[in-house]
N, C-alpha and C positions, 0 to 999 in steps of 0.2 A: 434534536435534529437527526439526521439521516445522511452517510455518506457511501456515494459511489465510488466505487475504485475500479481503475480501468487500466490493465497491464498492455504495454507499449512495447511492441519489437521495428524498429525502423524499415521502410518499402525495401524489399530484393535490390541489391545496387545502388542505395542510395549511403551517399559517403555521409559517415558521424555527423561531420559540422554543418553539412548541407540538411543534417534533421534535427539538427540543434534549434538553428535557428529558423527554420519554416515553424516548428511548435512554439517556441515563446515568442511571437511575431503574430504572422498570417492566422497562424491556427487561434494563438490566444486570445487576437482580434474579435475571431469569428463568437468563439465563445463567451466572451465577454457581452456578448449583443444579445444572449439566448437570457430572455427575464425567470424570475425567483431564483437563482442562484444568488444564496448566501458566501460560500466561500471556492474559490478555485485554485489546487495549487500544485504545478506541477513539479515533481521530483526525479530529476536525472541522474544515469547511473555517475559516478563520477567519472575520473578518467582512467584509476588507476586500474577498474573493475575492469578494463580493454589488455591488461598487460599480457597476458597469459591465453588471454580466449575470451572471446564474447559473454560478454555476462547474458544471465537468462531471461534478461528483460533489458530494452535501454533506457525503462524509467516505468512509473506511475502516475497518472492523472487522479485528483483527489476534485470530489466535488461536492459540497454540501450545500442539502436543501430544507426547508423547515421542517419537509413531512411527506409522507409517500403520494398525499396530493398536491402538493406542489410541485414534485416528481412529475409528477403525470401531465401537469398542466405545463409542465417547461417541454414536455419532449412533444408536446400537440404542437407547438408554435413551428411558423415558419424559419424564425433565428435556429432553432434546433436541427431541423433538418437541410436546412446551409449547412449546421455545423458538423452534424454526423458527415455530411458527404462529403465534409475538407477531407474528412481522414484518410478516403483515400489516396489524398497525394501526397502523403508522407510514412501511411503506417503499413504495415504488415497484416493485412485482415485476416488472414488464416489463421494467426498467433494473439487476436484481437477479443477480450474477454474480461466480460465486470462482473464486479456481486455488488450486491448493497448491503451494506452493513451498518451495525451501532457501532459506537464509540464505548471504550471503558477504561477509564483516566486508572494505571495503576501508579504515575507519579506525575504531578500537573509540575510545570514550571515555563517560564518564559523562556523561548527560544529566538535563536535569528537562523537566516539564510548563509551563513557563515558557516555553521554547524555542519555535521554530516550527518544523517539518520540512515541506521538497517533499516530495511524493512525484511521480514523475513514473511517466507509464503507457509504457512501453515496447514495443514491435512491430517486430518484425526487417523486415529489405529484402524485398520481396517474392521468392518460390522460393527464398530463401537455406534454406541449411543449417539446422537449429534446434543441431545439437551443434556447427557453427563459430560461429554465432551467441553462442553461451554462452560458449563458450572464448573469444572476440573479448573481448565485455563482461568478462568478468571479468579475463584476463591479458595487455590493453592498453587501454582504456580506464578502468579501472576505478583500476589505479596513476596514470593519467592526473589523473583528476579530483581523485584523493588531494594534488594540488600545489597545489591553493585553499586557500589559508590561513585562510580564515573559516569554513572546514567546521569542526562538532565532530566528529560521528559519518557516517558513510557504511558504508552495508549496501544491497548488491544482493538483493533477492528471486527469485532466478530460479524458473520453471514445472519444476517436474520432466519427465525426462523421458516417464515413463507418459501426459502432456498427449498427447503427438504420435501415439501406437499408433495402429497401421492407418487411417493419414495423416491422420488429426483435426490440428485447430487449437486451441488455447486463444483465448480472447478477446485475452490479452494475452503477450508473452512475458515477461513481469517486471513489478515497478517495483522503481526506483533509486530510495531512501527517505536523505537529505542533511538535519541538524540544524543551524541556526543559531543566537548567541542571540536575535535576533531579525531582522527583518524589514528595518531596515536593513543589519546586516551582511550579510544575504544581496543586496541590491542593492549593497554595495560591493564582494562576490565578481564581482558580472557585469560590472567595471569593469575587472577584469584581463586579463593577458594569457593567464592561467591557466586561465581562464574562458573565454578566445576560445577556445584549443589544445581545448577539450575540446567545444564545439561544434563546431570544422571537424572532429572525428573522427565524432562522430557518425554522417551519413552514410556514413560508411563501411560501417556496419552494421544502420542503425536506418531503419526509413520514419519520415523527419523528418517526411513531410506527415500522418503519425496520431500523432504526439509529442503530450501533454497531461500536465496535472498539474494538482496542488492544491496549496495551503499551507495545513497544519495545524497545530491544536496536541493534544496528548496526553491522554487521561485513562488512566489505569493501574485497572482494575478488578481485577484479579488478578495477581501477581506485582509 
């Protein structure tokens, strides 16, 4: 399968809970009606990620489909473009930006909507390779990070390669999407040594200085 990820900043003036709930509602509706989607699941920032300043995103739309033509055959329909038009009555389109990506399981486990998941936005070194890039993240940092004991689940999202044709850039090269059960185990992961090893790699391959994230939690709309 094949999934979309589509980063979310709420309309100019539209208060938090007033975009809470127009997406898992109205919005979810719409999209729930759009056919071959396999799975739909939207990830909002929590509340804490509001304490201090706006988080960089106030969530993720995740959506997975069997294959890049069934892709294509969901965004011809007319459910699809209902639903793209919802968005603008709640999102931010200027701030409004997907990739498609694979999936790459580096620790499978059952999860629930209880949990909190990073997601972090990902961006390679500058003029690096994007196919060493990928090979890097997934088959040495990837087993890397899998040594954090507090992790449940860990799933790389990598940009397909089609992002890159005739030297285009995607906004993002990935995000690394990391399941805790909550909020303090994932600050007692950042207290290991586990935790250090997998930040000093980092830079080896990532522009640490454009590294961001969220921390979300789940809603499951489909699947």
């Amino acid at each position: 399968m094949i999934k979309v990820i589509t980063v979310l900043r709420r309309k100019p003036g539209m208060n938090l809970a007033a975009f809470t709930e127009y997406w898992r509602t109205t919005h979810a509706e719409a999209v729930k009606r759009v056919p071959k989607i396999r799975r739909y699941v939207q990830s909002q920032t929590i509340a804490s990620g509001y304490r201090t300043r706006e988080p960089v995103y106030d969530g993720i739309a995740e959506i997975w489909y069997e294959d890049i033509g069934a892709m294509r055959g969901a965004a011809a329909t007319l459910e699809a473009a209902t639903a793209l038009k919802d968005d603008d009555n709640f999102i931010d389109m200027k701030s409004f930006a997907s990739i498609i990506t694979d999936e790459v399981v580096q620790r499978e486990a059952e999860t629930d909507p209880s949990m909190v998941k990073l997601n972090e936005f990902v961006i390679r070194k500058p003029d690096s390779d994007p196919a060493a890039f990928h090979k890097y993240w997934t088959e040495v940092h990837g087993p890397l990070g899998t040594t954090i004991k507090q992790m449940r689940r860990y799933v790389q999202s990598h940009v397909r390669p089609s992002a890159y044709r005739d030297g285009r850039n995607p906004f993002i090269d990935g995000v690394a999407q990391v399941w805790f059960d909550d909020t303090n185990a994932m600050r007692e992961s950042a207290k290991t040594t586990e935790y250090a090893a997998v930040r000093a790699d980092e830079p080896n391959f990532i522009d640490v200085s454009r590294l961001s994230f969220i921390i979300t939690q789940e809603r499951i709309i489909i699947g």
